[in-house]
N, C-alpha and C positions, 0 to 999 in steps of 0.2 A: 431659594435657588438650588441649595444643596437637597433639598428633596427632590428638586421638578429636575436635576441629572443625574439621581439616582433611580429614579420610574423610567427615564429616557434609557438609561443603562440596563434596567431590565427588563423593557418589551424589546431594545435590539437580542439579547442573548436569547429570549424568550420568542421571539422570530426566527433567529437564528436555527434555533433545535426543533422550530416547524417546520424550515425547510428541508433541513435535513433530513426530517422523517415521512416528511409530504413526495419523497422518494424514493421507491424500495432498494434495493439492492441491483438486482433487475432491473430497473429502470436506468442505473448508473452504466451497469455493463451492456447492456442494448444501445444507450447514446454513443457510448465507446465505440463500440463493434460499427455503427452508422457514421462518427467521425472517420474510422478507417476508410471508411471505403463501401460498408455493407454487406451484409451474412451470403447474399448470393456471390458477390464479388469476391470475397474471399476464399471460400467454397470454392470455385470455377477455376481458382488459380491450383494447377499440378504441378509445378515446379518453381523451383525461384533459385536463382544464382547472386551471389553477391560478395563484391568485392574488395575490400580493406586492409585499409594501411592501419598495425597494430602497433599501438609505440608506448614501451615502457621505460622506466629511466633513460629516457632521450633516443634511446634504440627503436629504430622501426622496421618491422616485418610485415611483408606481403603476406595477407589470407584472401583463400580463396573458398566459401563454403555453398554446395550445393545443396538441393532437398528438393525429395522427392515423393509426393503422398501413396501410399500410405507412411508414413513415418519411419524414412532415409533419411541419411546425410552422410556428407563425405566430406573434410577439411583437407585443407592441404597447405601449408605453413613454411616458407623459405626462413631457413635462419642460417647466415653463413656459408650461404650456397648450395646448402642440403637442403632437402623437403621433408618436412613431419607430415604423414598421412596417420589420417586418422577415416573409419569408412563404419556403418550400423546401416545392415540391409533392411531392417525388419524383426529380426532375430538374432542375429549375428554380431558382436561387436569387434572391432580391431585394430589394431595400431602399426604404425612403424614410424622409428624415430633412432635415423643414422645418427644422432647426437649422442647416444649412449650404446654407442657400436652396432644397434641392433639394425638389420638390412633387409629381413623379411618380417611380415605379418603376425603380429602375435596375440591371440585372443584376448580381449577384454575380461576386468574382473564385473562380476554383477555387480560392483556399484556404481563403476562407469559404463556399464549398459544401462542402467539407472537414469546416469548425468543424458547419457548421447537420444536417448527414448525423450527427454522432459526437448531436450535441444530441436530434435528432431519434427516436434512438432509445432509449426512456421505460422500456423494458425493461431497460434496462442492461447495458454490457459482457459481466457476468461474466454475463448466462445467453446460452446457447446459444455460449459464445464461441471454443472451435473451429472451427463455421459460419461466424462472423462472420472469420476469418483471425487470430485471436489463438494466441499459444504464452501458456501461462499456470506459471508456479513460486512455490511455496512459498518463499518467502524463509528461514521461521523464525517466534520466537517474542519479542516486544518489550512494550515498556510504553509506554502514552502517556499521559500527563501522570497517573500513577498506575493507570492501568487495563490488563490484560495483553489483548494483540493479539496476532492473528496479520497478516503481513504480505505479501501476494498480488500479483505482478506478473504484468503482461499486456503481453505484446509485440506490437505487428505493424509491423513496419516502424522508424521513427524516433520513431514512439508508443510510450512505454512509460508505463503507470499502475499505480502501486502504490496496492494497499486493505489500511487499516488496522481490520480486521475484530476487534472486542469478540470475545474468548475466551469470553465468556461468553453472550451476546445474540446474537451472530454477524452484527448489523446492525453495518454501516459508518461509523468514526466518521471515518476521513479519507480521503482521495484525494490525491494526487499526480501531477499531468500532468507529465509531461516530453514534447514535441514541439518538433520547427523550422519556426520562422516566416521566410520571408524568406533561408534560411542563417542566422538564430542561434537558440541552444539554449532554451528557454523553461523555465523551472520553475515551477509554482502547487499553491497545495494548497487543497481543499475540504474544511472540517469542517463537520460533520452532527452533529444535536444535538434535541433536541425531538422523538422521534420521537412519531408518534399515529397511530392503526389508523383507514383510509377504506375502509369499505367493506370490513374483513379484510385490505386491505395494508397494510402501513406505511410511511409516508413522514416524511422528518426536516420539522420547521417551523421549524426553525434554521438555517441554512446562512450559513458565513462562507468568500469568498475570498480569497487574498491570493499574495503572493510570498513562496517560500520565505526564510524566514528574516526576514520582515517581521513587523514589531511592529502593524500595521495594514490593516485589507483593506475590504471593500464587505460591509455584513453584509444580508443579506436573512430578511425575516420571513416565513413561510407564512401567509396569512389563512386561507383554505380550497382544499380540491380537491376536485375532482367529476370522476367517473370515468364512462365509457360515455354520454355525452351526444351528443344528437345535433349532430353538426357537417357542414357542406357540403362536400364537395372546395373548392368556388369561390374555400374563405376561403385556401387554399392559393398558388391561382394567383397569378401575376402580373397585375398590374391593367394595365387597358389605356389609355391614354392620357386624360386626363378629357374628359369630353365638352362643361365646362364651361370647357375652355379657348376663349381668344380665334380666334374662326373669320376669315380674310384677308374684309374686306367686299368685297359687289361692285358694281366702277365703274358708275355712272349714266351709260348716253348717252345722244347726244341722240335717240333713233328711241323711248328709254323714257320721255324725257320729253312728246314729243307723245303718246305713248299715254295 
């Protein structure tokens, strides 16, 4: 008996590592991309707005993030009755954020044009991501918190992001960023959760951040999204100095007071 469940125990693992290789890479992230929604569907979509409730140690903040192809975005973040604007037209990145005095637009450093460029693109990674500079490998075959994954990593550079891709649904139930900020090594994981069909794509309404290996993160709700609206380049841009700032008065002489 203890032989005939030990041969049992090794044509299931011995199955197991067929299946997983009887699938390339590519075949993972095509089923993906076809659970969305589909490469022309996705594609076809120019803009996307969307809306969330942000809530951290019990505190929740209204966002508001728009995107616009070619790879824009613009946040806009209530906290305390001020709005944190945050705007990357394409080239540009910029900030303003009345919470630490600041009132007008102040350019971005290149590594959060870095962060707003990977953001900006609504598309996601995994399509087209050869173009994009990515080397992509199949890791294998895992379980997350009961549910069998496959598990997908994308390199480019010091970015490396593994997707924990439902074996079964083929949408994406976590993320994994490994990059360096500063010289040190970062680790975060994004779990996706609530998915709901807009417009024939699907998008999670669950999303929870955090640190590897933390017992707690920033969870965010999806209220709604709205897809292919119309939006201006302008909202893009960098704003330009207000107009209703304080202008230097000018001295009264005396040639303007006889006049």
């Amino acid at each position: 008996m203890k032989s005939k469940s030990l041969l049992t125990l090794v044509a299931v693992l011995f199955m197991s590592v067929i299946t997983v290789h009887a699938q390339s890479v590519d075949d993972i992230i095509n089923k993906n991309i076809h659970a969305i929604g589909g490469i022309d569907k996705i594609k076809s979509t120019k803009t996307m707005k969307v809306y969330i409730n942000f809530e951290q140690q019990g505190v929740k903040y209204p966002v508001t993030m728009t995107f616009k192809k070619p790879g824009m975005i613009y946040t806009e973040v209530e906290v305390q009755g001020m709005k944190i604007q945050s705007g990357f037209d394409g080239k540009q990145g910029w900030a303003i954020n009345p919470m630490s005095g600041k009132t007008e637009a102040e350019p971005m450093t290149e590594e959060q044009i870095k962060d707003m460029k990977d953001q900006a693109d609504f598309d996601g990674k995994l399509v087209d991501y050869a173009k994009k500079g990515y080397k992509a490998e199949l890791i294998g075959k895992d379980e997350l918190e009961g549910t069998a994954v496959y598990k997908v990593k994308l390199t480019k550079g010091d970015d490396i992001t593994t997707y924990f891709i439902d074996a079964a649904s083929y949408l994406v139930l976590k993320e994994r960023t490994k990059h360096v900020i500063k010289g040190k090594e970062m680790e975060s994981d994004a779990l996706y959760s609530d998915y709901k069909s807009v417009d024939g794509l699907m998008y999670p309404f669950s999303i929870e951040q955090r640190e590897v290996d933390a017992e707690e993160g920033m969870k965010m709700t999806v209220d709604k999204v709205e897809l292919n609206v119309k939006v201006d380049d302008a909202l893009f841009a960098m704003p330009k100095m207000s107009d209703a700032a304080p202008k230097p008065s000018t001295p009264v002489t005396d040639t303007d007071d006889k006049k």
